[in-house]
C-alpha atoms as an extended CHARMM CRD file, in Angstrom:
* protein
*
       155  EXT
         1         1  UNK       CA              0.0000000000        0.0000000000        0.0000000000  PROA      1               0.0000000000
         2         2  UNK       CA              1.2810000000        3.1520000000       -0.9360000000  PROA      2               0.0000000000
         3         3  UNK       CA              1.8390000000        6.6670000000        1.3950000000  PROA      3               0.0000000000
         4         4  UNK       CA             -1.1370000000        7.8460000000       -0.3430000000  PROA      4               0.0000000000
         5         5  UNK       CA             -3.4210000000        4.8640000000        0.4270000000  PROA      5               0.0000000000
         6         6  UNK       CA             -2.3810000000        4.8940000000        4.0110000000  PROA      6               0.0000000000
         7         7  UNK       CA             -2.6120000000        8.5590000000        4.5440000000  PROA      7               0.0000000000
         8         8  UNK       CA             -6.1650000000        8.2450000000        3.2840000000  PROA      8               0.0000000000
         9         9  UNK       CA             -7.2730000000        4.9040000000        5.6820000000  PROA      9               0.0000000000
        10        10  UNK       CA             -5.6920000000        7.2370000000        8.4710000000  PROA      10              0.0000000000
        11        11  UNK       CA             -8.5110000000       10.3250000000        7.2400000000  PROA      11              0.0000000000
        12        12  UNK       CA            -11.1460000000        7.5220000000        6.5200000000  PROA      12              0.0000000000
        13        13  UNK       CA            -10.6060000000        5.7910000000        9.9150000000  PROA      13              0.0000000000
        14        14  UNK       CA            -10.2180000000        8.9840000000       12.3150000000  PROA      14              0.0000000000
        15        15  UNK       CA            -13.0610000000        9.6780000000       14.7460000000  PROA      15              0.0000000000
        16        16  UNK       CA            -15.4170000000       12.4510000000       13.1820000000  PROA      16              0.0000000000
        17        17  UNK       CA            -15.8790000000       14.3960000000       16.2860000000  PROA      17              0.0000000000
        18        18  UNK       CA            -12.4430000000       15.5070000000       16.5350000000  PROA      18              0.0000000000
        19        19  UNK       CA            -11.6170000000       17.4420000000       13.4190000000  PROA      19              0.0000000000
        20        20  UNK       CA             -8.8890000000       14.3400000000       13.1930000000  PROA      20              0.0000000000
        21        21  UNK       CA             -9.2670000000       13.8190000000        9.6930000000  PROA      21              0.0000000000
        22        22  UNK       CA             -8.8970000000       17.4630000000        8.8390000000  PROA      22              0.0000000000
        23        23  UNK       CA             -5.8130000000       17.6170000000       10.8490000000  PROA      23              0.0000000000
        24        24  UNK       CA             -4.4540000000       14.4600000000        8.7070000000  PROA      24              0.0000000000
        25        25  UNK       CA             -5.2640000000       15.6750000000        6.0280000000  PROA      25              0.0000000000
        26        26  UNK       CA             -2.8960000000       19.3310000000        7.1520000000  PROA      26              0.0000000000
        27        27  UNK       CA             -0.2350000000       17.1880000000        7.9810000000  PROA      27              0.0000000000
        28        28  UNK       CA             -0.1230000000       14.5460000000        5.3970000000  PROA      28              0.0000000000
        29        29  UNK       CA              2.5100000000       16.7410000000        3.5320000000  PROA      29              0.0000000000
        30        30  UNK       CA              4.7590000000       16.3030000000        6.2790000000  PROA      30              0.0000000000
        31        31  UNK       CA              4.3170000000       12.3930000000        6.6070000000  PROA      31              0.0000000000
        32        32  UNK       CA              4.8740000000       12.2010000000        2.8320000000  PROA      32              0.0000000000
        33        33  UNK       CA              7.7790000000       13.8510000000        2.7590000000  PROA      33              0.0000000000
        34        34  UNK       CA              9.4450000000       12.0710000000        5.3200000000  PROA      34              0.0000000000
        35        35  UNK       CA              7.7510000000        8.7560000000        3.8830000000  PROA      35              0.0000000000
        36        36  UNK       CA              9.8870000000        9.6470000000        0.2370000000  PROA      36              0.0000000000
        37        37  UNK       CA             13.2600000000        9.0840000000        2.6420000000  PROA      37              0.0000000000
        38        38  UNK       CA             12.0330000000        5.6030000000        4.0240000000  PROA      38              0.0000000000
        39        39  UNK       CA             12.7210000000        2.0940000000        2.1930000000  PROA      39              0.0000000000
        40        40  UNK       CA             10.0190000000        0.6210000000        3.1360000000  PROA      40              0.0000000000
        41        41  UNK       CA              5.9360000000        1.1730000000        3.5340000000  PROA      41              0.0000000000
        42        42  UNK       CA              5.1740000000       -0.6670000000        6.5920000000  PROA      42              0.0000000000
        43        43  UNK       CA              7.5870000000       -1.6220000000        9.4320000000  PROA      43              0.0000000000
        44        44  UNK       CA              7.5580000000       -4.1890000000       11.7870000000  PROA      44              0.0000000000
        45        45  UNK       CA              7.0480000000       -2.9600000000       15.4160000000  PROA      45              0.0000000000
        46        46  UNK       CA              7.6320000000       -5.4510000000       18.2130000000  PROA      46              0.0000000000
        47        47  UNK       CA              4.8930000000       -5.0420000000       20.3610000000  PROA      47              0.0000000000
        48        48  UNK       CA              3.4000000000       -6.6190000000       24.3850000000  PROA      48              0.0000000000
        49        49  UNK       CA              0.3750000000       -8.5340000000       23.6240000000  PROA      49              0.0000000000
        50        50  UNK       CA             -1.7480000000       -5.4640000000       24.8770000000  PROA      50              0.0000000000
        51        51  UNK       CA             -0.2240000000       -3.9970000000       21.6590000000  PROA      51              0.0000000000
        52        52  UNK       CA              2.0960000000       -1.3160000000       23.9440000000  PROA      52              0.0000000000
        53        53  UNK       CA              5.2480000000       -0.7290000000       21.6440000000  PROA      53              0.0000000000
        54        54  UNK       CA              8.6780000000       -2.0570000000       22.9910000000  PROA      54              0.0000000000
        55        55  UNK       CA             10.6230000000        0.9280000000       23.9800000000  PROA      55              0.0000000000
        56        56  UNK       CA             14.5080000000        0.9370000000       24.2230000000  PROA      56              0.0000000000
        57        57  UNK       CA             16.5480000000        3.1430000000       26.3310000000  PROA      57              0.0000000000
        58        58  UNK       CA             19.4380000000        4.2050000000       24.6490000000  PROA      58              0.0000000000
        59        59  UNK       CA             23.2190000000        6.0950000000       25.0770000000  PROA      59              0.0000000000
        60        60  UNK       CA             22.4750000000        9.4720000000       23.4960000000  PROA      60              0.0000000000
        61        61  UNK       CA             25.0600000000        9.6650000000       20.6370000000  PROA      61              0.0000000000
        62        62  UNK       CA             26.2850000000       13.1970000000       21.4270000000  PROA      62              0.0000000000
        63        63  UNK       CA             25.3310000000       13.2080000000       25.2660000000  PROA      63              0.0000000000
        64        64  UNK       CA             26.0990000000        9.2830000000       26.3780000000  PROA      64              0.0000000000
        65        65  UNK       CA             25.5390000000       10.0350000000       29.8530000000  PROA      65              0.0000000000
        66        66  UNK       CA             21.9900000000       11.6190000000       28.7910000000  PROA      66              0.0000000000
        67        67  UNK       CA             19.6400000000        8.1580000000       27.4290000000  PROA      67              0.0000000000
        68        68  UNK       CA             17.1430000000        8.4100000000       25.3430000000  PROA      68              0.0000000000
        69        69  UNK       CA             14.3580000000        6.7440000000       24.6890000000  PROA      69              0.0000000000
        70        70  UNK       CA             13.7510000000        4.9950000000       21.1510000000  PROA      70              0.0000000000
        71        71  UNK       CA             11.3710000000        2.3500000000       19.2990000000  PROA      71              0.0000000000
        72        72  UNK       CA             13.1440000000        0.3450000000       16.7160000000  PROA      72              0.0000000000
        73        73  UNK       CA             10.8270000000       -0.0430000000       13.2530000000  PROA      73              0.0000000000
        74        74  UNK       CA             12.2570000000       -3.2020000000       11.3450000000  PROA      74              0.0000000000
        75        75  UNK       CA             12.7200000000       -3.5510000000        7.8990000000  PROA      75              0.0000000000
        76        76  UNK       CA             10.8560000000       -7.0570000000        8.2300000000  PROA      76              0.0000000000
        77        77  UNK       CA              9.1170000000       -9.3740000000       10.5610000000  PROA      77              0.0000000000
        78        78  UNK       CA             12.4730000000      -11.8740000000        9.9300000000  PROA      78              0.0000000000
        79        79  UNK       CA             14.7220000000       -8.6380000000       11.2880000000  PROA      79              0.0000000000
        80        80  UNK       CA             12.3090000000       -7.8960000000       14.0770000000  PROA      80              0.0000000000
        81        81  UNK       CA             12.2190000000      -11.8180000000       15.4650000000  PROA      81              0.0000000000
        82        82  UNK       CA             16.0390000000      -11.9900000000       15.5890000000  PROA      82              0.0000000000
        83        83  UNK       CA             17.0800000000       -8.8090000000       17.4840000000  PROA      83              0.0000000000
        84        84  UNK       CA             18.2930000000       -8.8140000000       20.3960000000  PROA      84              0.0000000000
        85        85  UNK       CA             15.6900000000       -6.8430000000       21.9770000000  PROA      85              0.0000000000
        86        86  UNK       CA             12.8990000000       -9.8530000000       20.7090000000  PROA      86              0.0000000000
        87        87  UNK       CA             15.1440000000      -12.5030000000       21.8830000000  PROA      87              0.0000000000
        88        88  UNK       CA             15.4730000000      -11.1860000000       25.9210000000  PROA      88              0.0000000000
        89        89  UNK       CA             11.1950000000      -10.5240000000       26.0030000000  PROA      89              0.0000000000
        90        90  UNK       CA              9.8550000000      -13.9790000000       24.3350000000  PROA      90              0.0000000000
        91        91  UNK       CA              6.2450000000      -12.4660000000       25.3300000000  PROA      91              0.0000000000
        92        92  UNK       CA              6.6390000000       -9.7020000000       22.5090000000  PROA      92              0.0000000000
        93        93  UNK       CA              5.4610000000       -9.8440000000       18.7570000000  PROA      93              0.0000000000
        94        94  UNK       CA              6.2360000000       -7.9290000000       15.9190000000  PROA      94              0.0000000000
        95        95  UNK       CA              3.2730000000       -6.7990000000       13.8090000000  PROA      95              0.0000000000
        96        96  UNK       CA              3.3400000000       -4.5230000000       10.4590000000  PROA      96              0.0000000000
        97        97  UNK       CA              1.9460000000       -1.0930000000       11.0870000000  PROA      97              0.0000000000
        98        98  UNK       CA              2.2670000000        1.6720000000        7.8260000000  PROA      98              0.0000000000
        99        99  UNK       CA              4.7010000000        4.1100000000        8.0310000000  PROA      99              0.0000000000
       100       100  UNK       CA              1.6410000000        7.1350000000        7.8820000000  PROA      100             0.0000000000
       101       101  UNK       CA              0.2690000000        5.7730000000       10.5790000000  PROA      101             0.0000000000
       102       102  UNK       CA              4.1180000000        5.2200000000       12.5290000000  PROA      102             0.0000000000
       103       103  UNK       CA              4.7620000000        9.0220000000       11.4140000000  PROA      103             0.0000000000
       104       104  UNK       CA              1.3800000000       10.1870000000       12.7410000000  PROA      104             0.0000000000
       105       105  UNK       CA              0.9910000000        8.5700000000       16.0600000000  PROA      105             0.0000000000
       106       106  UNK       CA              4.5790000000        9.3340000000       17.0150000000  PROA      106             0.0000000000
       107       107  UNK       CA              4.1810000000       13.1880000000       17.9830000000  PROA      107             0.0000000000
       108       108  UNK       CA              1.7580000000       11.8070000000       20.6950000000  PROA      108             0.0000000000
       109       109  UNK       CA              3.9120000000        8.9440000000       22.2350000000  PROA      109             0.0000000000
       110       110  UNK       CA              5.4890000000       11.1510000000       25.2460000000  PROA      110             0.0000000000
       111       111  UNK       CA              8.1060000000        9.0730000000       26.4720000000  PROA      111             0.0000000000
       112       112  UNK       CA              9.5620000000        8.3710000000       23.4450000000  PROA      112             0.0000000000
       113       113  UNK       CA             12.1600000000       10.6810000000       22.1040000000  PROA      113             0.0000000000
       114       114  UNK       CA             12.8410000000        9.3190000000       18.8540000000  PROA      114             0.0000000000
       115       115  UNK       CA             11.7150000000        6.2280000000       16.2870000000  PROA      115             0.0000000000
       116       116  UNK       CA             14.5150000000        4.3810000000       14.7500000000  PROA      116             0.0000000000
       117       117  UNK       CA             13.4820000000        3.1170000000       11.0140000000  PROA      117             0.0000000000
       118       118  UNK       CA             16.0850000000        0.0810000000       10.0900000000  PROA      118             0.0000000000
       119       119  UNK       CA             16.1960000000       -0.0450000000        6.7370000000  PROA      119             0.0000000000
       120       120  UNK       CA             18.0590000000       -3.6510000000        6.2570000000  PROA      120             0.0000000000
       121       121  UNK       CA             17.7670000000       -6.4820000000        8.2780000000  PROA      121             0.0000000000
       122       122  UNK       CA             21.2230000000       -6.2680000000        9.2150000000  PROA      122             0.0000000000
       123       123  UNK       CA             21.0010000000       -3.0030000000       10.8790000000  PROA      123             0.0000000000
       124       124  UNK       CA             23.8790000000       -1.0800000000        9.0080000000  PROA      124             0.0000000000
       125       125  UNK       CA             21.1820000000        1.4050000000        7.4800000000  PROA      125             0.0000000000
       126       126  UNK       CA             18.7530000000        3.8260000000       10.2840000000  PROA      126             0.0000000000
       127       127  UNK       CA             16.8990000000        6.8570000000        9.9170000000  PROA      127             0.0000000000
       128       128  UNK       CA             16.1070000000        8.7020000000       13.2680000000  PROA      128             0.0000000000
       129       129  UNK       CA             12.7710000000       10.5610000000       13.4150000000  PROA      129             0.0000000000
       130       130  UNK       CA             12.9000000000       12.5240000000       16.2950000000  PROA      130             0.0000000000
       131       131  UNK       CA              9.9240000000       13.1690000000       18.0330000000  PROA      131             0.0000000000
       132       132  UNK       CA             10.3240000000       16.9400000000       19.0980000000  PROA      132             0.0000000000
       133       133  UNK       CA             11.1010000000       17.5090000000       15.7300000000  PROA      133             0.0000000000
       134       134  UNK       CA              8.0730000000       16.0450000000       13.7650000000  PROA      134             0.0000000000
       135       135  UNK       CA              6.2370000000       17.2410000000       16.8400000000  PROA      135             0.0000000000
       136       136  UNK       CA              7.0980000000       21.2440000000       15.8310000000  PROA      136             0.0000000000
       137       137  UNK       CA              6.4350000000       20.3410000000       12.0740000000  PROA      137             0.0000000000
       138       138  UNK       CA              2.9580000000       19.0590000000       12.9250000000  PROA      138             0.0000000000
       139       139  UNK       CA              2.3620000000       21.7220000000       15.1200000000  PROA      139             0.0000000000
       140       140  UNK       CA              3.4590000000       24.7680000000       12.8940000000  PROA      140             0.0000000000
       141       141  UNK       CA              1.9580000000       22.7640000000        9.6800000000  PROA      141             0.0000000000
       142       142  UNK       CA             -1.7310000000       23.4160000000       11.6150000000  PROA      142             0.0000000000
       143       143  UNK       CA             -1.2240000000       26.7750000000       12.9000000000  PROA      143             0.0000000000
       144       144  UNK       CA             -1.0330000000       27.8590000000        9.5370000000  PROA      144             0.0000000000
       145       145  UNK       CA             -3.6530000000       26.3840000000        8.4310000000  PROA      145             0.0000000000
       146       146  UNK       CA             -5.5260000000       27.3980000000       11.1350000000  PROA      146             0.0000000000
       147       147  UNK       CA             -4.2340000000       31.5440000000       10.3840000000  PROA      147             0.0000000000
       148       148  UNK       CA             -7.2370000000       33.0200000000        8.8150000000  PROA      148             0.0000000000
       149       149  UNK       CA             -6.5690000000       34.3030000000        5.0490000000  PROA      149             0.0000000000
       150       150  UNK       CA             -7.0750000000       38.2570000000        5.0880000000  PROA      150             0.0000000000
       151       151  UNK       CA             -6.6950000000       39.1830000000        1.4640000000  PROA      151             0.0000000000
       152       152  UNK       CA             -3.1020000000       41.4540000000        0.3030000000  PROA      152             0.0000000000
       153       153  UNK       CA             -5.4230000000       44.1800000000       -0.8410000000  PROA      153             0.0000000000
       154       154  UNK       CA             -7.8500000000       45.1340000000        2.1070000000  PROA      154             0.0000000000
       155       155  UNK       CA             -6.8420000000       48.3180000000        2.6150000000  PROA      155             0.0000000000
């Protein structure tokens, strides 16, 4: 499925009464874009079976006394299943989720300070999406849209 499919089951499946899908539908520039720079459409997430997302505290590459805290997106379910992480928690799964709906639902994961996309199963290839960062595109994406239009010429 492409970034364009997904981007419109995210509109077609958000809850009406919360202008959701209009706010997709703002930011879905933003997840495309970023989408363009991924490998892959859908990563595999390992997840609990009450479907909370395995998070991995990390040494902060310019701060190593500072963690942070990341989710790893796999390449495939094959990748996923031998990591290390899968390996030491034999209660976890790894199921496909699209990358619109990874890109969208990260800005609201609090904890989490970046998402990790591996983009071969051997891990020699990541993109970091950091959190704060698509959090501030999202946020000034809306407010414009949000700025009413007042024509050049009202004067």
């Amino acid at each position: 499925m492409n970034i364009d499919q997904q981007l419109q089951d995210l509109i077609d499946e958000a809850p009406p009464e919360a202008d959701l899908k209009q706010a997709i539908q703002t930011v879905a520039p933003i997840i495309q874009a970023i989408a363009k720079q991924l490998k892959h459409s859908k990563y595999y997430i390992l997840q609990s079976v009450d479907k909370q997302w395995l998070q991995a505290t990390v040494a902060h590459k310019d701060t190593p006394t500072q963690p942070k805290r990341v989710i790893y997106a796999y390449p495939s379910l094959a990748a996923a299943a031998k990591d290390k992480l899968a390996k030491s928690n034999p209660g976890l799964m790894a199921l496909p989720i699209p990358v619109a709906r990874l890109l969208f639902q990260l800005p609201s994961i609090a904890p989490v300070d970046s998402l990790i996309f591996l983009e071969t199963d051997s891990r020699d290839q990541a993109i970091e999406v950091r959190r704060a960062d698509l959090k501030g595109l999202f946020q000034n994406q809306l407010t414009q849209a949000m700025k009413p239009q007042i024509p050049p010429n009202i004067a």
